[in-house]
C-alpha positions as CSV (number, residue, x, y, z in Angstrom):
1,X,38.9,-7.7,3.1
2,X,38.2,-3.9,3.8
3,X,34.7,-2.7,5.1
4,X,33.0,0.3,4.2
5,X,30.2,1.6,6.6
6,X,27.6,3.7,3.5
7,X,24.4,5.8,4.9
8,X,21.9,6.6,3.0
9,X,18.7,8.6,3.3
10,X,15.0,7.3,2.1
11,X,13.0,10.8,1.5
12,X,9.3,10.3,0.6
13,X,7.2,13.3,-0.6
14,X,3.6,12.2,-1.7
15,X,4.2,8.2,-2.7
16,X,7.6,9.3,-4.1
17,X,11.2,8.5,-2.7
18,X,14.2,10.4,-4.4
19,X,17.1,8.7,-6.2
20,X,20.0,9.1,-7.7
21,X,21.3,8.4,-10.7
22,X,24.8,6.4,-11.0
23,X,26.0,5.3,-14.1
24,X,29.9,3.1,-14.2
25,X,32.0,5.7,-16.0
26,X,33.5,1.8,-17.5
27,X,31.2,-0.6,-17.8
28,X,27.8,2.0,-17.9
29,X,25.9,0.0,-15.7
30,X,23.6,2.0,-14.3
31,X,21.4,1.5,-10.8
32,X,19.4,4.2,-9.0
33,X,19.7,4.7,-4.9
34,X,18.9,6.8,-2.3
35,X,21.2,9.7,-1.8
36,X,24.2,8.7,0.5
37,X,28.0,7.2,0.9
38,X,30.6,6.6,3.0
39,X,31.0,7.6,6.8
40,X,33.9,9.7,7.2
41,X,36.2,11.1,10.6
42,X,34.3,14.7,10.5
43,X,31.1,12.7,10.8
44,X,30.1,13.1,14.6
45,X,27.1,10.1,13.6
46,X,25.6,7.8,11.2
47,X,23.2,10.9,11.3
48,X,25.6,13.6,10.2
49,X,26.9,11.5,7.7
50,X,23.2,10.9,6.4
51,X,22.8,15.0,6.3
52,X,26.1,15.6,4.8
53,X,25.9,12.9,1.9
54,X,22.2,13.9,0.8
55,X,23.3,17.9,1.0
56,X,26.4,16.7,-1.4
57,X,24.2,14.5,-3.7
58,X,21.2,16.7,-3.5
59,X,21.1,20.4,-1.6
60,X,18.3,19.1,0.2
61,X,19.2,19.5,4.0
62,X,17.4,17.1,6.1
63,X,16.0,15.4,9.5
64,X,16.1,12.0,10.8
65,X,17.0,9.7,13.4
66,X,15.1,6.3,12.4
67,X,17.0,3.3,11.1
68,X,14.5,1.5,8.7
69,X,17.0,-0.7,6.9
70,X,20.2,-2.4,7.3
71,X,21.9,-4.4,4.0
72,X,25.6,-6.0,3.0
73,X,26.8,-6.1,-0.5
74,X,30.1,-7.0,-1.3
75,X,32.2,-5.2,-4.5
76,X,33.6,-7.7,-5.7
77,X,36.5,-5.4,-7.5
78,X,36.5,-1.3,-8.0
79,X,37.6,-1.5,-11.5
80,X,38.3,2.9,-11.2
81,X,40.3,2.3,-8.1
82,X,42.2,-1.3,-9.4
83,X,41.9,-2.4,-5.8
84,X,39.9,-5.7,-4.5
85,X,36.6,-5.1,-3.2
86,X,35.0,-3.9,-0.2
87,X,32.2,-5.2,2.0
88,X,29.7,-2.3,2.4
89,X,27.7,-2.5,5.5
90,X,24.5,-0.2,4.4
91,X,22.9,1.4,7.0
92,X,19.1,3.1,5.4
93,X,17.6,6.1,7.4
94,X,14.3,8.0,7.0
95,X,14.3,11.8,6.6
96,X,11.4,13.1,8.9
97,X,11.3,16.2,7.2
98,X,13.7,18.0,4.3
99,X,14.0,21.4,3.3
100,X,15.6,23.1,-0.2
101,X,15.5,23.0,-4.1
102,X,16.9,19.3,-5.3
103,X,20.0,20.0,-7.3
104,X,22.7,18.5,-8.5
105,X,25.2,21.8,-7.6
106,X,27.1,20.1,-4.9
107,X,28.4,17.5,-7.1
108,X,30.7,19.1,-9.3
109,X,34.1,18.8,-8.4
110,X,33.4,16.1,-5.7
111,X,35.5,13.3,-6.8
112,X,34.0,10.4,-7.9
113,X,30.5,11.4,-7.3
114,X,30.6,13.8,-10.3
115,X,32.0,10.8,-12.3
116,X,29.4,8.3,-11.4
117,X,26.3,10.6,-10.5
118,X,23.8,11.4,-14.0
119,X,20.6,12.4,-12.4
120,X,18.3,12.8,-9.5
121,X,14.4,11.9,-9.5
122,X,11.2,11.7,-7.2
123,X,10.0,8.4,-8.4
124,X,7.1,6.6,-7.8
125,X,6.7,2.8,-7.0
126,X,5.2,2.3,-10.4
127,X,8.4,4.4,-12.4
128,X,11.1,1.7,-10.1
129,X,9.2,-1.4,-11.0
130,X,11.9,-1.6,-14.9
131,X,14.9,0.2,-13.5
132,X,17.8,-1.1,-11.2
133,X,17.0,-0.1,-7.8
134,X,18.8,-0.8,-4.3
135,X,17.7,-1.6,-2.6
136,X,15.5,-3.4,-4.0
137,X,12.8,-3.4,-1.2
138,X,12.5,0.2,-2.5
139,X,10.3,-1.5,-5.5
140,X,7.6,-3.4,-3.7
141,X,7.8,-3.7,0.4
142,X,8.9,-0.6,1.4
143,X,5.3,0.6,0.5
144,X,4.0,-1.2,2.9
145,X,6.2,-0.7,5.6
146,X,5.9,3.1,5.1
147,X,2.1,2.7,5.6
148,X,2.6,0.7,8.6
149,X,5.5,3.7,9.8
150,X,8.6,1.1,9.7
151,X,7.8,-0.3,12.6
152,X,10.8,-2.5,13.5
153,X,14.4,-1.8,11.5
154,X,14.9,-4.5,8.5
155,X,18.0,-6.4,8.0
156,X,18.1,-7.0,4.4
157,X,20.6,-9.5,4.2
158,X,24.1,-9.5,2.2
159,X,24.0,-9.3,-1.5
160,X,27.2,-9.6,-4.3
């Protein structure tokens, strides 16, 4: 079975996180997440990978060094790719501060980001609660481990 190791950044702005909008180019399932994706050689840390990804996905450039939440989920095929799937090891960090316009600029001609990402939105905990959402702790506790400043890192267990 390959691995993938995905970061992906939680930034809050006044009881709002920002998502991102994917939508299967196939099947047209659609699920909202924080900006992010895959580690790559260039990456000197989970950290530059976490400000690379959410420049790519959203122009904002950011700060953070504070693991909040770790999660597995298992593809169980990548239809786009034909190939079996991959077990993603998710690793969620907190921006301590951002800076920029949110845009979608840096998509276009990215690969499969430009085929898969539609939108990206500061929502609320109220907007999340009838949309698809990972992960899903976004909807309900992450509120209150934000109040209580994520005081220990979460493993989130492994989903399919």
């Amino acid at each position: 079975m390959k691995q993938r190791i995905r970061v992906a950044t939680i930034i809050t702005n006044r009881n709002k996180v920002l998502l991102v909008k994917h939508v299967h180019p196939e099947s047209e399932y659609t699920w909202w997440v924080p900006p992010g994706g895959g580690i790559k050689k260039e990456d000197s840390s989970i950290f530059d990978c976490a400000k690379r990804e959410t420049f790519e996905e959203t122009n904002l450039k950011i700060e953070a060094l504070k693991i909040i939440y770790l999660r597995e989920y298992l593809d169980k095929r990548d239809s786009l790719k034909n190939i079996d799937g991959k077990l993603n090891i998710e690793i969620f960090i907190l921006a301590d501060s951002y800076d920029g316009e949110v845009n979608m600029n840096n998509i276009k001609g990215n690969g499969p980001d430009e085929l898969y990402i539609k939108q990206i939105e500061w929502l609320s905990k109220d907007e999340m609660q009838d949309i698809v959402v990972y992960p899903e702790i976004l909807k309900n506790d992450f509120w209150i481990d934000y109040r209580q400043k994520f005081f220990n890192t979460k493993y989130l267990g492994r989903q399919i």
